[in-house]
C-alpha positions as CSV (number, residue, x, y, z in Angstrom):
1,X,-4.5,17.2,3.1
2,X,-4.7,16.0,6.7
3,X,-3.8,18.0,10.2
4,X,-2.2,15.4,11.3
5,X,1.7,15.9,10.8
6,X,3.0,13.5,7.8
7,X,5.7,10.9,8.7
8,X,6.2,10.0,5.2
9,X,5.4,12.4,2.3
10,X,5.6,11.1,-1.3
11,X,5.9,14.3,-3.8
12,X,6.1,14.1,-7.7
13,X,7.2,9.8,-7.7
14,X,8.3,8.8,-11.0
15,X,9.4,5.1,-11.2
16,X,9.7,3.2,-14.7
17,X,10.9,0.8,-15.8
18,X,13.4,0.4,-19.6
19,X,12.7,-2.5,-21.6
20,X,13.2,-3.1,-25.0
21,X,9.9,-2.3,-26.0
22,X,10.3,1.5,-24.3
23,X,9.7,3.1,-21.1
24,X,6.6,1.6,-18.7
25,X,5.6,4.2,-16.2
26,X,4.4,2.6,-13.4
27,X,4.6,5.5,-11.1
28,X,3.6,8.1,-12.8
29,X,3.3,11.5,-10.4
30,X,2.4,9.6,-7.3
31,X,1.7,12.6,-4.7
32,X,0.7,11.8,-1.0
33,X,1.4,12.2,3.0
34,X,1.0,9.3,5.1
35,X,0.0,10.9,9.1
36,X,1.9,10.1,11.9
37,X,0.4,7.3,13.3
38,X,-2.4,6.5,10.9
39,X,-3.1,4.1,8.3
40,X,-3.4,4.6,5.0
41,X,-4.7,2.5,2.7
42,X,-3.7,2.5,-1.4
43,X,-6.1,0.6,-3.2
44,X,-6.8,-0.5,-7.2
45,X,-6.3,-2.9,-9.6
46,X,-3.6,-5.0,-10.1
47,X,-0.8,-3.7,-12.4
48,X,-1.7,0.0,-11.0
49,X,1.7,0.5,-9.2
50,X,0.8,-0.4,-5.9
51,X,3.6,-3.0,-4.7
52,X,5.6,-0.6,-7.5
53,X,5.8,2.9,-5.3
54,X,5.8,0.5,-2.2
55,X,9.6,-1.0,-3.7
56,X,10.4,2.3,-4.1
57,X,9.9,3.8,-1.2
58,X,12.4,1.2,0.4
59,X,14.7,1.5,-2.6
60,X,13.8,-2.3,-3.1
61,X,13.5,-2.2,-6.8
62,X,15.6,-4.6,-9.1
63,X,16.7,-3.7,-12.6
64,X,15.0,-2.2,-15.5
65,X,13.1,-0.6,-12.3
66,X,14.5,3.0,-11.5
67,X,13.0,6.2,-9.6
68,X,13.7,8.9,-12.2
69,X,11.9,11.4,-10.3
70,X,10.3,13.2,-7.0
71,X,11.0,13.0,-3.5
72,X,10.4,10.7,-0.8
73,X,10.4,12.6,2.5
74,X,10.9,10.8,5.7
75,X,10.9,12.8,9.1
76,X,11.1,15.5,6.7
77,X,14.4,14.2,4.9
78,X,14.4,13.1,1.3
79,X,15.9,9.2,1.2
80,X,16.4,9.9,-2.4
81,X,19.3,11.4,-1.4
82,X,20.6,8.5,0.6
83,X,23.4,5.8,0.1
84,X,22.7,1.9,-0.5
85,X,24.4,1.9,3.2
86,X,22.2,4.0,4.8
87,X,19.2,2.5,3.3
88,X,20.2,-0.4,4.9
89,X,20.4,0.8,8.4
90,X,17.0,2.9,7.4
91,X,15.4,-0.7,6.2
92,X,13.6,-2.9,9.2
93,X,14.8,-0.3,12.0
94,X,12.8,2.7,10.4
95,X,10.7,1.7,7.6
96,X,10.0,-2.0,7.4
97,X,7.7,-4.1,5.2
98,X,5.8,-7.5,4.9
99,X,5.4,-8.7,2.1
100,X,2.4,-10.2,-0.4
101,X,3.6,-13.9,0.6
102,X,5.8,-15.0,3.0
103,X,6.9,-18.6,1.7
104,X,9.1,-16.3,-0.9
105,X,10.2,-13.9,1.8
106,X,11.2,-16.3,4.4
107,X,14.1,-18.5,4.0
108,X,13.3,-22.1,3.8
109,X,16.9,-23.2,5.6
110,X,17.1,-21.0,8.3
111,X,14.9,-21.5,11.8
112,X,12.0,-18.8,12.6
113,X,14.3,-17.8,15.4
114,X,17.7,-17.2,13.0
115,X,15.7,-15.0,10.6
116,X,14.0,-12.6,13.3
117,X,17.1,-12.4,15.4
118,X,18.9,-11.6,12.2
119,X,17.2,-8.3,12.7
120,X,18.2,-7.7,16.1
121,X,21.9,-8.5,15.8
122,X,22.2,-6.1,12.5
123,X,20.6,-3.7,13.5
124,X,21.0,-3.2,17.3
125,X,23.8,-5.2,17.6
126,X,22.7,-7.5,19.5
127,X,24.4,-10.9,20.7
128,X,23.0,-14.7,19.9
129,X,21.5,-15.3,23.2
130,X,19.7,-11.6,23.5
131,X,18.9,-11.4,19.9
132,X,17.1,-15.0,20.5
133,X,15.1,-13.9,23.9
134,X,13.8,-10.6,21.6
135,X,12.7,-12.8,19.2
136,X,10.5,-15.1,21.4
137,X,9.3,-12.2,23.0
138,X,8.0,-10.8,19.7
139,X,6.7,-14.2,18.6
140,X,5.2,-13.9,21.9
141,X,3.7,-10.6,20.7
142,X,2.1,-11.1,17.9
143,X,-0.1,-14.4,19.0
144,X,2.3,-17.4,18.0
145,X,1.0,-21.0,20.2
146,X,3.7,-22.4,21.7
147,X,6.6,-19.7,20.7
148,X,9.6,-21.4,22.2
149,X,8.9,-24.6,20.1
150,X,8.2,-22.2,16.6
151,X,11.9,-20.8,17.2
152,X,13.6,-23.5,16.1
153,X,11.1,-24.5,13.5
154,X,11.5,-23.8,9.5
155,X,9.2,-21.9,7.5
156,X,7.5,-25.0,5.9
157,X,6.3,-26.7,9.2
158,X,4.0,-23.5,10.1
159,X,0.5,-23.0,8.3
160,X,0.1,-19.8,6.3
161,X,-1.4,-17.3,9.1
162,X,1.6,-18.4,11.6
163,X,3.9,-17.8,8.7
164,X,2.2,-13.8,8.3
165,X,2.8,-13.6,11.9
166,X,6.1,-14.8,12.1
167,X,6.7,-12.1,9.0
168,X,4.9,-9.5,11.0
169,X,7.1,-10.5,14.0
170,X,10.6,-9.9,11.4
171,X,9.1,-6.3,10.2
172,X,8.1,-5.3,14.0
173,X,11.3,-5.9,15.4
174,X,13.1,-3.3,16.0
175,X,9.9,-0.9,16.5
176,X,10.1,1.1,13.2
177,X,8.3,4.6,13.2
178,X,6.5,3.0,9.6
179,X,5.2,-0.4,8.4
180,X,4.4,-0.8,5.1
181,X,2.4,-3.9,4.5
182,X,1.4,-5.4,0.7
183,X,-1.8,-7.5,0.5
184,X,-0.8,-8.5,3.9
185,X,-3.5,-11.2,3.6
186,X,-3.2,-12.8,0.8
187,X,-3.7,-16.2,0.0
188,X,-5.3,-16.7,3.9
189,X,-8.8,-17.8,4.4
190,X,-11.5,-15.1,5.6
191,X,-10.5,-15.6,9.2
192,X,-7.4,-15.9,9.0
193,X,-7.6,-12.7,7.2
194,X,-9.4,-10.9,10.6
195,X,-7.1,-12.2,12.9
196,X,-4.1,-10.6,11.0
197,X,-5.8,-7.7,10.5
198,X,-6.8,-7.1,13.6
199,X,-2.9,-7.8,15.2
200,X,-1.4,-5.2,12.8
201,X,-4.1,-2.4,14.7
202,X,-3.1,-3.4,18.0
203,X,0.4,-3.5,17.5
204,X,0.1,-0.4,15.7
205,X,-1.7,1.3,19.0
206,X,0.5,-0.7,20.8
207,X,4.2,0.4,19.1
208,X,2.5,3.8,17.7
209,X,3.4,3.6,14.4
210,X,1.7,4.7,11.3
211,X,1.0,2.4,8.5
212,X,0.5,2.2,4.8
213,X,-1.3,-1.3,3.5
214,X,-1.6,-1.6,-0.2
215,X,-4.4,-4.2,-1.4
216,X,-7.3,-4.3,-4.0
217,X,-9.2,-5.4,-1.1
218,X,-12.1,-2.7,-0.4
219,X,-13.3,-4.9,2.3
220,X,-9.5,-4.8,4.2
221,X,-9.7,-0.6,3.8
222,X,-12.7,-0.4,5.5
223,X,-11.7,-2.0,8.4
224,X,-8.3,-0.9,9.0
225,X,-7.7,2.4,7.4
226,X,-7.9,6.5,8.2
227,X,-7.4,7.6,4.9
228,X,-7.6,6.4,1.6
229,X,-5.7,6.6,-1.8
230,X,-7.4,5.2,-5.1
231,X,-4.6,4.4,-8.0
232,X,-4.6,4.1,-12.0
233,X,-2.3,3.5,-14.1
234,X,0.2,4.9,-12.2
235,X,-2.1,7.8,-10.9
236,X,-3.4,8.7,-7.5
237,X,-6.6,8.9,-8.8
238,X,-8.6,10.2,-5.9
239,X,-7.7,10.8,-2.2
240,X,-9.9,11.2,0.8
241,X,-10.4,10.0,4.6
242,X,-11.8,6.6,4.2
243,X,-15.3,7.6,6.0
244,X,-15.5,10.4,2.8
245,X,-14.3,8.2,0.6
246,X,-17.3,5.2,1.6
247,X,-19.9,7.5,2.1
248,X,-19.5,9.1,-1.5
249,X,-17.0,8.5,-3.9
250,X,-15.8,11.5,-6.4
251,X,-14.1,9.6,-9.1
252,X,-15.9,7.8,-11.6
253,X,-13.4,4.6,-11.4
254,X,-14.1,4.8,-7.7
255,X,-17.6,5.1,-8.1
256,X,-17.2,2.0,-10.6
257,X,-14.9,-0.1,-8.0
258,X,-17.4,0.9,-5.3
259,X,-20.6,-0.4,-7.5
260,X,-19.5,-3.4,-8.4
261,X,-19.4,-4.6,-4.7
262,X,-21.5,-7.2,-4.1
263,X,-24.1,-5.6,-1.2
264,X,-25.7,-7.4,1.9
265,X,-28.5,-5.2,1.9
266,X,-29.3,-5.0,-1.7
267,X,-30.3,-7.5,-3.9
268,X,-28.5,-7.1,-7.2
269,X,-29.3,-9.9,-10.3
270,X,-26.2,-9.1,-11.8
271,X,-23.0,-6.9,-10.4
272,X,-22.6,-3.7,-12.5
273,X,-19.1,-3.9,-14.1
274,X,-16.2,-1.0,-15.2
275,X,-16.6,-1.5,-18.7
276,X,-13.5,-1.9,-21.2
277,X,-10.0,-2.5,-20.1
278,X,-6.8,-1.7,-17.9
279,X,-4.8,0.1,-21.1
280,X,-1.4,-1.9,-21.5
281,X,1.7,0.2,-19.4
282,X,3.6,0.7,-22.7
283,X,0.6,2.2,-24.8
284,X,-1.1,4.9,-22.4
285,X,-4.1,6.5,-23.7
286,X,-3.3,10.8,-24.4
287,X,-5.0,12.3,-21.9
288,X,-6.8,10.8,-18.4
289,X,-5.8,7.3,-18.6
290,X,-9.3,6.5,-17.3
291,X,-11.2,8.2,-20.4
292,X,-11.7,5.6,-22.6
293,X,-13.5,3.1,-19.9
294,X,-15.3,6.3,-18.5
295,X,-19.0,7.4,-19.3
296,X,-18.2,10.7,-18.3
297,X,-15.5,11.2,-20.5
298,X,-16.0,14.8,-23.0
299,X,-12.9,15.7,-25.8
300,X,-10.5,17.2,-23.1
301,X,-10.5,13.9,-20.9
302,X,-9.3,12.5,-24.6
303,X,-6.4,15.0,-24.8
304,X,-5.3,16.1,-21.3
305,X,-4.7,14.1,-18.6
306,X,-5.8,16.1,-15.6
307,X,-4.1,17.3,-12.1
308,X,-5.0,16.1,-8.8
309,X,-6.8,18.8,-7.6
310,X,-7.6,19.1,-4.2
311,X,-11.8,19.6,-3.8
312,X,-11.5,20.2,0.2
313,X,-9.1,20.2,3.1
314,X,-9.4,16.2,3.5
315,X,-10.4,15.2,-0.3
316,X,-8.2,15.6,-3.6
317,X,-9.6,14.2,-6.9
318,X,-7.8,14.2,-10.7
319,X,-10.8,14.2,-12.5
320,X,-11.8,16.8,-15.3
321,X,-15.6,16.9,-13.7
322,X,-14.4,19.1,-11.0
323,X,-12.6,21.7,-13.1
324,X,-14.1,25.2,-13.5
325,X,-14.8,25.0,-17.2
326,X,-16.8,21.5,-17.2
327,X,-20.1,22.1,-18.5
328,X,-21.9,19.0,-17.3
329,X,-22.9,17.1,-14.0
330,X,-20.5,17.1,-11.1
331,X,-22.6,14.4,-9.7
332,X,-21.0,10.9,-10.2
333,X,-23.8,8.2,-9.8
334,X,-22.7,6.1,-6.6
335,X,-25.3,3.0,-5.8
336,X,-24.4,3.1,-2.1
């Protein structure tokens, strides 16, 4: 889908998760290449499987969770395959992550500089007094006032955004080839939200990495991202470079997510809104899981659930519309 070279491609992911009530698929065929140093940007709704295929690609998931199928190709090798011990060397000095908010992931005993140091010392083993000048260096880095003093502070005595940096700061330590960053902003005012933003594309220029940032935030893909993946339910529902993906959306719950923006140079009475409901994880619809919200939908959206299929070399859609046998409009109305 891109000619940039993938560090990270995602084939055929199948995560769910065993309760009493059955089997929730919340990864349901999740398909995809992240480029070598690029960002790419997974976007929808809450509940579509975002944080979900995130956890998994770490290995992060907690029972009833479990990958029960696909590949996860790093470098070109399949961490499927790999022990809980080399997952752990893989974790923070390949692949790390921040997390949707940092009060949970930090711990509220240990000092700023314990927990970042922590990194250094497992991972390069490093001693005490190194492990604790790499940290202030990296506090340094990522915009931290007064980073000798924030070393031996606890998580509660710093505000929320120094909190995202310090988290930042733990993820970034030991210069991973991949960050993988969930709502990275939440919870932080508006600019807050630029500032952070803006430090995870210099320090990904900076450290050359490539990125993936999951959010339901249109606003943060627009800023930050190369490319762009749209779930559902469980599905990659469309898949373009994020310039495509603005300038016309394909899907029709793109098109939806896309019209019911609020617009600066429009002056709407009321937002338009994606009629119906999110269907509940345990009771799917039969065939696209978008069908019975969508306008577009004819009998064979009802009873087949359609392939991605790829429209161009940058652009893949699963969407009946673009099929060889669909009779109607391949238009989907777009108020941008």
């Amino acid at each position: 889908m891109s000619s940039v070279e993938p560090i990270l491609q995602i084939k055929d992911l199948r995560t769910s998760f065993f309760i009493d009530r059955g089997e929730v698929k919340a990864v349901d065929g999740v398909t995809l290449d992240v480029p070598k140093g690029k960002t790419l940007g997974v976007v929808g709704e809450s509940g579509c499987g975002k944080s979900v295929m995130a956890l998994s690609i770490l290995q992060l998931l907690e029972e009833p969770g479990k990958i029960v199928g696909g590949e996860i190709l790093f470098n070109n090798v399949n961490l499927l395959q790999k022990s809980e011990k080399e997952m752990r060397d893989i974790r923070g000095n390949n692949i790390s992550m921040i997390f949707q908010e940092p009060m949970t992931s930090l711990n509220p005993v240990y000092t700023i500089g314990e927990q970042i140091s922590e990194s250094y010392r497992v991972h390069q083993n490093m001693g005490k007094k190194d492990a604790y000048q790499k940290s202030l260096e990296m506090l340094r880095l990522v915009g931290i006032p007064s980073p000798e003093k924030r070393l031996h502070q606890y998580p509660y005595e710093l505000s929320g955004g120094m909190r995202q940096r310090v988290m930042i700061a733990m993820a970034l330590a030991c210069r991973p080839d991949l960050l993988v960053a969930d709502e990275p902003t939440t919870a932080l005012d508006v600019t807050i939200q630029a500032q952070i933003l803006e430090l995870i594309k210099d320090l990904q220029t900076k450290l050359h990495m490539s990125v993936i940032i999951i959010t339901h935030d249109l606003g943060i893909v627009a800023e930050t991202c190369d490319r762009v993946a749209v779930m559902y339910c469980g599905n990659i529902v469309e898949q373009a470079d994020a310039e495509e993906l603005f300038e016309r959306p394909r899907h029709p719950y793109t098109a939806g997510l896309f019209n019911s923006l609020p617009r600066h140079d429009q002056e709407k009475e009321e937002l338009e809104a994606i009629l119906g409901y999110v269907p509940s994880p345990i009771e799917m619809p039969q065939g696209c899981r978008f069908s019975p919200r969508c306008s577009y939908a004819e009998e064979i959206c009802r009873q087949q659930n359609p392939d991605l299929k790829t429209l161009d070399n940058t652009r893949a859609v699963r969407c009946w519309i673009y099929s060889d046998g669909w009779k109607g409009s391949k238009e989907v109305a777009y108020h941008g």
